[in-house]
C-alpha positions as CSV (number, residue, x, y, z in Angstrom):
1,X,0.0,0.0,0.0
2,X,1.4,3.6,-0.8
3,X,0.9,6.3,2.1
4,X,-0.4,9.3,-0.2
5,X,1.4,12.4,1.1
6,X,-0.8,15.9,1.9
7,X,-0.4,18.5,-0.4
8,X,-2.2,22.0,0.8
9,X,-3.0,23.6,4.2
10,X,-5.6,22.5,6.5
11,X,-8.1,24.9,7.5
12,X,-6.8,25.6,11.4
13,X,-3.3,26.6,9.9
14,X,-4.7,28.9,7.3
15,X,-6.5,30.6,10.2
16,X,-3.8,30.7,12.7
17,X,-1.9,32.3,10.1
18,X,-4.5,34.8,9.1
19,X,-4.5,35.6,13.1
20,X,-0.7,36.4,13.1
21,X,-1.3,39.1,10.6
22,X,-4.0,40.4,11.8
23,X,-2.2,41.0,15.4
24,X,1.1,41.9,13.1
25,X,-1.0,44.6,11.4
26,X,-2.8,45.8,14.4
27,X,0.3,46.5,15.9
28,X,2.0,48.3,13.2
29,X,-0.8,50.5,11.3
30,X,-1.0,52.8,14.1
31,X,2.4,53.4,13.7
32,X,1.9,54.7,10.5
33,X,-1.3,56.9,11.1
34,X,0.7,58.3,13.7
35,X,3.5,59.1,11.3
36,X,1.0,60.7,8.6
37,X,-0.6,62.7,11.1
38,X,3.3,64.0,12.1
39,X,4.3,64.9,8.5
40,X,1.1,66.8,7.9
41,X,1.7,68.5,11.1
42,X,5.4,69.3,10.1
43,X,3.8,70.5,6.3
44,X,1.4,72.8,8.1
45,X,4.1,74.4,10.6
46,X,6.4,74.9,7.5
47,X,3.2,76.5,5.0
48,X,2.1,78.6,8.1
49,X,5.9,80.0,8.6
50,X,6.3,80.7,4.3
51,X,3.0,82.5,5.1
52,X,3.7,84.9,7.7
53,X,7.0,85.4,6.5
54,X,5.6,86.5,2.7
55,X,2.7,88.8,4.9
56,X,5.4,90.6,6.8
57,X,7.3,91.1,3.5
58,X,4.0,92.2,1.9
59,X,3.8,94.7,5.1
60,X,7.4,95.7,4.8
61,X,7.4,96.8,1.2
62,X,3.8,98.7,1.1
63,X,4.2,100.9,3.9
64,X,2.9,98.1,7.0
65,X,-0.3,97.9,5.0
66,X,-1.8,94.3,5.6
67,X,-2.2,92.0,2.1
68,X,-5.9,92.8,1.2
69,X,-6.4,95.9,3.0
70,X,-4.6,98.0,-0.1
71,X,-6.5,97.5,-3.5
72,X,-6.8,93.9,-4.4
73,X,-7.9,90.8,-2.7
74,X,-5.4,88.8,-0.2
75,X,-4.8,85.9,-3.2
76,X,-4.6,88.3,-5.4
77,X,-1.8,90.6,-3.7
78,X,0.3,87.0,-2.5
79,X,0.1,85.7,-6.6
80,X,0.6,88.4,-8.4
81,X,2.5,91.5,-8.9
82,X,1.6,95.0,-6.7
83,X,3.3,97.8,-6.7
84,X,3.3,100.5,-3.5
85,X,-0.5,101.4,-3.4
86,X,-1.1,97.2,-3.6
87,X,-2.1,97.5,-7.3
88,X,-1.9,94.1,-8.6
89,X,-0.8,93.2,-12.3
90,X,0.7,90.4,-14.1
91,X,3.7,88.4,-12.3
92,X,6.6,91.1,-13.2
93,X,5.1,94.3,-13.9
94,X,5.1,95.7,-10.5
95,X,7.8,96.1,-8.5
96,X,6.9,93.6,-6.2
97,X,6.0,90.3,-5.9
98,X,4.4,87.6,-6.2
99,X,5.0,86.4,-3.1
100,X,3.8,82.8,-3.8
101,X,4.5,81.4,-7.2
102,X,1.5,79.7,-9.0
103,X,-1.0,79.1,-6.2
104,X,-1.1,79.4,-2.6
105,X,-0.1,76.0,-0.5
106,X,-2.7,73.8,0.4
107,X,-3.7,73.2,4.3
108,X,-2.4,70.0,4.4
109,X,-5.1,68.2,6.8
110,X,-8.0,70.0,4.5
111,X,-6.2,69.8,0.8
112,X,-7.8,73.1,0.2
113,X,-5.9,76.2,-1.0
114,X,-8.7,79.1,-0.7
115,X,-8.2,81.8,1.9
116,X,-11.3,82.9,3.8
117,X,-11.2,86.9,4.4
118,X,-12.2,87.9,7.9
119,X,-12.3,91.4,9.2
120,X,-12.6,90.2,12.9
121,X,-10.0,89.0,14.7
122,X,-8.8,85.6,14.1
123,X,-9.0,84.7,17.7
124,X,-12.8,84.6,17.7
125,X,-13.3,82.1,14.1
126,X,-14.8,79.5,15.3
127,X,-13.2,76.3,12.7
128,X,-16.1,74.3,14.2
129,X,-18.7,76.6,13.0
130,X,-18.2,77.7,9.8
131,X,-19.1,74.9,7.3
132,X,-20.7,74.7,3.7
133,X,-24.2,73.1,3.5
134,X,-22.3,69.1,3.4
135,X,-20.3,69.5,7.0
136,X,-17.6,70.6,5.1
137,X,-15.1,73.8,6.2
138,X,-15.2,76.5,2.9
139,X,-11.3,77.1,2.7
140,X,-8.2,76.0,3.8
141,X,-6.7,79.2,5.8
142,X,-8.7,82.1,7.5
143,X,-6.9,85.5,7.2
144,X,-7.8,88.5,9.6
145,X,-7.3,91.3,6.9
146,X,-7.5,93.8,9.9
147,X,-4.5,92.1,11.9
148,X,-2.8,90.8,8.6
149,X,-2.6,87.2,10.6
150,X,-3.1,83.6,8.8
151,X,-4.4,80.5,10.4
152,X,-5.3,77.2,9.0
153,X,-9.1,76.2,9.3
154,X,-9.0,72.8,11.1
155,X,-11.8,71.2,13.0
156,X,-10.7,71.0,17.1
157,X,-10.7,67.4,17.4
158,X,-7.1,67.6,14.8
159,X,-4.5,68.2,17.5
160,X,-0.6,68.5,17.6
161,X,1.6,65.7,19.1
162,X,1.6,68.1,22.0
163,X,-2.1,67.7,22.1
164,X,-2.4,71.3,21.4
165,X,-5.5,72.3,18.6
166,X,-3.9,72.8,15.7
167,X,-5.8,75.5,14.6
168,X,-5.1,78.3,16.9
169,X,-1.5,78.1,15.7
């Protein structure tokens, strides 16, 4: 008689494999959440810092007049070209500027690049409130064209690794 050899798994060592990865990837996917939420944090420090530093060159070269309060609209003055009264034209024909090349950066936890114009101060937006008709926020940043200051727009429950809310940086 020939003893027939088993080719294949049986069904108890399919699943205890299936249970090692499972316990494998519980174990290491919040590890990498945790690392996405960290570089988005580090992209939003970085866009919040080119920001303010283009807003105070803004204020520097048109007499410590805010981006928006002079002429054109906040995009408008960061894209394109102004000259001293904050007169925008074409990239180049003013004397300065752009101050962003092609668009403005994107929030990185909201993907969106629009700038909502505030005249109040940008201590009292509320993030949580303002939302389109789907739950969704209307704009990336929020800019307080009477203070010249920039935030992102980022619900409360999104918080630094300090467990600060990020969006009263």
């Amino acid at each position: 008689m020939l003893k027939q050899t088993r080719r294949g798994f049986t069904l108890v060592e399919v699943l205890i494999v299936v249970v090692i990865l499972g316990i494998l990837a519980a174990t290491v996917l919040p590890q990498f959440t945790s690392a996405n939420n960290d570089a988005k944090e580090s992209a939003l420090v970085q866009d919040l810092q080119t920001f303010r530093s283009q807003i105070e060159l803004y204020e520097f070269q048109h007499e410590s007049k805010h981006p928006g309060e002079l002429g054109d609209t906040f995009t408008k003055h960061m894209l394109m070209s102004t000259d001293v009264k904050g007169i925008s034209g074409l990239p180049g024909s003013k004397p300065f500027g752009p101050y962003f090349v092609g668009q403005l950066p994107p929030n990185p936890f909201t993907g969106k690049r629009d700038v909502k114009i505030i005249d109040d101060s940008i201590d009292a937006y509320d993030c949580n409130a303002d939302t389109d008709g789907e739950g969704l926020q209307p704009a990336g940043w929020v800019y307080s064209k009477g203070e010249g200051r920039i935030r992102p727009i980022i619900k409360d429950t999104e918080k630094a690794a300090d467990g600060t809310v990020l969006n009263k940086l």
